[in-house]
BAFI-115840 format. One record per residue (C-alpha): residue in three letters; x, y, z. Coordinates in steps of 0.05 Angstrom, whole numbers, plus 5000, padded with zeros to 4 digits. Example, Ala and Ser with C-alpha at 12.3 -4.5 7.8 and 13.67 -1.06 7.14 Angstrom:
<rs>
ALA524649105156/SER527349795143/
</rs>
This chain:
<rs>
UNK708285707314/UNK703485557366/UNK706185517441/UNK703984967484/UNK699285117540/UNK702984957611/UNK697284737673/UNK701485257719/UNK702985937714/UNK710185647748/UNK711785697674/UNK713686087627/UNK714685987551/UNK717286357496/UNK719986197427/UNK726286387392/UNK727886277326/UNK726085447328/UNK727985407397/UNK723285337464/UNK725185747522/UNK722285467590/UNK722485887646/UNK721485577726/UNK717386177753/UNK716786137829/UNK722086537844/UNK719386727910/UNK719785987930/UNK726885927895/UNK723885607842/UNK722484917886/UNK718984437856/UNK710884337881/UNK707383767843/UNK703584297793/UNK710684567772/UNK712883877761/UNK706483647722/UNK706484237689/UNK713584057654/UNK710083447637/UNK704783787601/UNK710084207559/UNK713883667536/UNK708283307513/UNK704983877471/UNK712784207437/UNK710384377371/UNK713784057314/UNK718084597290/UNK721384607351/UNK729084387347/UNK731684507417/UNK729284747486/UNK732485137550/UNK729785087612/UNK731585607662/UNK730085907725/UNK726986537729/UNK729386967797/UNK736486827841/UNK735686087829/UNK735185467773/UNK731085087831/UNK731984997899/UNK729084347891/UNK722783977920/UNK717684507959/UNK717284288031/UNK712884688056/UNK707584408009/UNK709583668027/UNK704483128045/UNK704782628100/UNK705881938052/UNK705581298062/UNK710780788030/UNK705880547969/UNK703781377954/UNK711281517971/UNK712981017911/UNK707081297865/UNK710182027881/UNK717581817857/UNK714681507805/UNK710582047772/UNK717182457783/UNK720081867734/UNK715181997685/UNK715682707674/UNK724082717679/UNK723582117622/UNK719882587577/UNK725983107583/UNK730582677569/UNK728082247521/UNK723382797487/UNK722783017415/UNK728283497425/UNK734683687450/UNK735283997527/UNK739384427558/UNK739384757626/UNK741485367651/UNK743685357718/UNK745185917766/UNK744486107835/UNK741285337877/UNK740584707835/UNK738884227898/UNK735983717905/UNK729983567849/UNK733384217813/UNK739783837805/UNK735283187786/UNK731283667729/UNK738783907711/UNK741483167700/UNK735482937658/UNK738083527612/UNK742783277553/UNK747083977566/UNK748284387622/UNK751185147628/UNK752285397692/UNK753286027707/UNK759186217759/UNK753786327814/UNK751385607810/UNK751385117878/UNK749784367871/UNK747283957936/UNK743283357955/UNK740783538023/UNK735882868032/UNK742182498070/UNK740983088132/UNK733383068129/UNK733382338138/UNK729482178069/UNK732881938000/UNK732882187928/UNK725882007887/UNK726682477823/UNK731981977785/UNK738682247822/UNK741381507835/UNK740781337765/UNK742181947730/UNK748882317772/UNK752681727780/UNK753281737705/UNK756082497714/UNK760182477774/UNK761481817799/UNK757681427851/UNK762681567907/UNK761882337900/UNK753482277902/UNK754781787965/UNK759282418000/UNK754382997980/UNK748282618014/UNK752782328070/UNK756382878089/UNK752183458063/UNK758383698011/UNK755384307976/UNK760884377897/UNK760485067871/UNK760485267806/UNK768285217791/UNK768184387825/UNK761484287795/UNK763784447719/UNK771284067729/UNK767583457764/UNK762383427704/UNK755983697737/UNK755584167680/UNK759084317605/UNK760884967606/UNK761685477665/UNK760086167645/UNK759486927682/UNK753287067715/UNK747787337672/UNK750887027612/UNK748186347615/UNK741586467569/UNK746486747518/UNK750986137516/UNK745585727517/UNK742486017461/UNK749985987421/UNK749885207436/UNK741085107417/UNK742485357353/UNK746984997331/UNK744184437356/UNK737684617319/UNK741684607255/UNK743883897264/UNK740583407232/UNK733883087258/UNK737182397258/UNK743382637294/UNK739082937354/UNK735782337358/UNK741381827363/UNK744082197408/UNK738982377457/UNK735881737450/UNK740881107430/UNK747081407457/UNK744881317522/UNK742080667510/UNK747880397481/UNK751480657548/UNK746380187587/UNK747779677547/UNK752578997553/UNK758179137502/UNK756478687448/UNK748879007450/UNK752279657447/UNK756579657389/UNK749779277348/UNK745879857360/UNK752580337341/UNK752679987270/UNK744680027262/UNK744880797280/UNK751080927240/UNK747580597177/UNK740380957193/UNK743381607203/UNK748981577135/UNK743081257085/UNK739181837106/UNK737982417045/UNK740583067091/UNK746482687109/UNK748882447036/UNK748583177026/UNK752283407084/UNK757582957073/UNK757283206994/UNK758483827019/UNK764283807061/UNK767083317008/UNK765783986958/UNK769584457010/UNK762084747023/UNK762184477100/UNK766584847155/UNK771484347182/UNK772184147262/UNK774184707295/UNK772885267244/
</rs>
């Protein structure tokens, strides 16, 4: 299986089994976003190879990401500030609503444009050394990366408005019970768990991933009526399919293991 070619050396890939392991590599720089690391994601997600089921991204050093590289920012104005936020858009639309499956791996800082890479994830594992902060509020500028659309869905609107008012930094512990992240792990045991969880995710069905990466969340934007429509077209595209008359064969056959097993 053939890996795709990143534009950075910011990142590194490996594959496992039929899972993609991306790796932030600037772990001198915490792993903070600069606009090659960011276009470089882009470039992966548009080349996974087709046997790929799931992917992990993770950071590589003391941190997931520290968020956006300051040192390397550009004096904008408003209409290349806008083109900037929006080529952030772009790329954190193609991890979210990518062939595959995403989860992140978070440890150490996920600020800023780390925490916004982390929310575009569908699943997040944090490990207990994980930190999650907004800092834009005290440096007088505002999210651009998708936080005001994607975290409010995780933690509530009035919990984004404190940690960029008031600077609130959650640790690992108020991070997992406030729904930053899935599971909360021990350090150096995050790429394990997230492993666990990729494979069997890679041994769902095709159609399952897909309604679920891309109509659940759909359906969650959507008016009520609009969202139960697309419920009953998924439900009938994803039961008419082959894999899942067999499944369900199965299970019916006492092949299958049963919730919880």
């Amino acid at each position: 299986m053939q890996l795709p070619v990143p534009l950075t050396s910011s990142i590194l890939l490996e594959i496992k089994e039929n899972i993609l392991l991306i790796g932030l590599n600037r772990p001198d720089k915490r792993n903070a976003f600069n606009d090659e690391l960011i276009l470089g994601l882009e470039q992966v997600f548009e080349h996974i190879p087709p046997n790929i089921r799931c992917a992990v991204i993770y950071g590589i050093g003391k941190h997931f990401s520290a968020g956006l590289d300051l040192s390397e920012l550009t004096e904008r104005d408003a209409i290349q500030g806008i083109f900037h936020s929006r080529m952030w858009h772009r790329v954190l639309d193609k991890v979210q609503f990518g062939p595959v499956p995403v989860l992140a791996i978070l440890h150490g800082a996920v600020v800023g444009g780390g925490l916004e890479l982390a929310a575009a994830c569908h699943i997040r594992v944090a490990e207990n050394t994980a930190f999650y902060a907004l800092p834009e509020g005290q440096r007088g500028i505002f999210v651009g990366g998708g936080a005001s659309v994607r975290l409010p869905k995780l933690i509530g609107i009035a919990r984004m408005t404190d940690m960029m008012l008031t600077g609130r930094v959650y640790q690992a512990d108020e991070g997992e019970r406030i729904g930053m992240a899935q599971y909360l792990v021990e350090a150096g045991s995050g790429l394990e768990k997230g492993m666990e969880l990729a494979r069997k995710i890679a041994a769902n069905t095709g159609m399952t991933n897909y309604a679920l990466t891309q109509v659940l969340p759909r359906i969650a934007d959507s008016g009520q009526q609009e969202g139960l429509l697309l419920e009953s077209l998924m439900a009938a595209i994803a039961q008419s399919a082959p894999e899942a008359k067999q499944r369900l064969h199965d299970f019916l056959e006492g092949r299958a293991k049963k919730a919880g097993e």
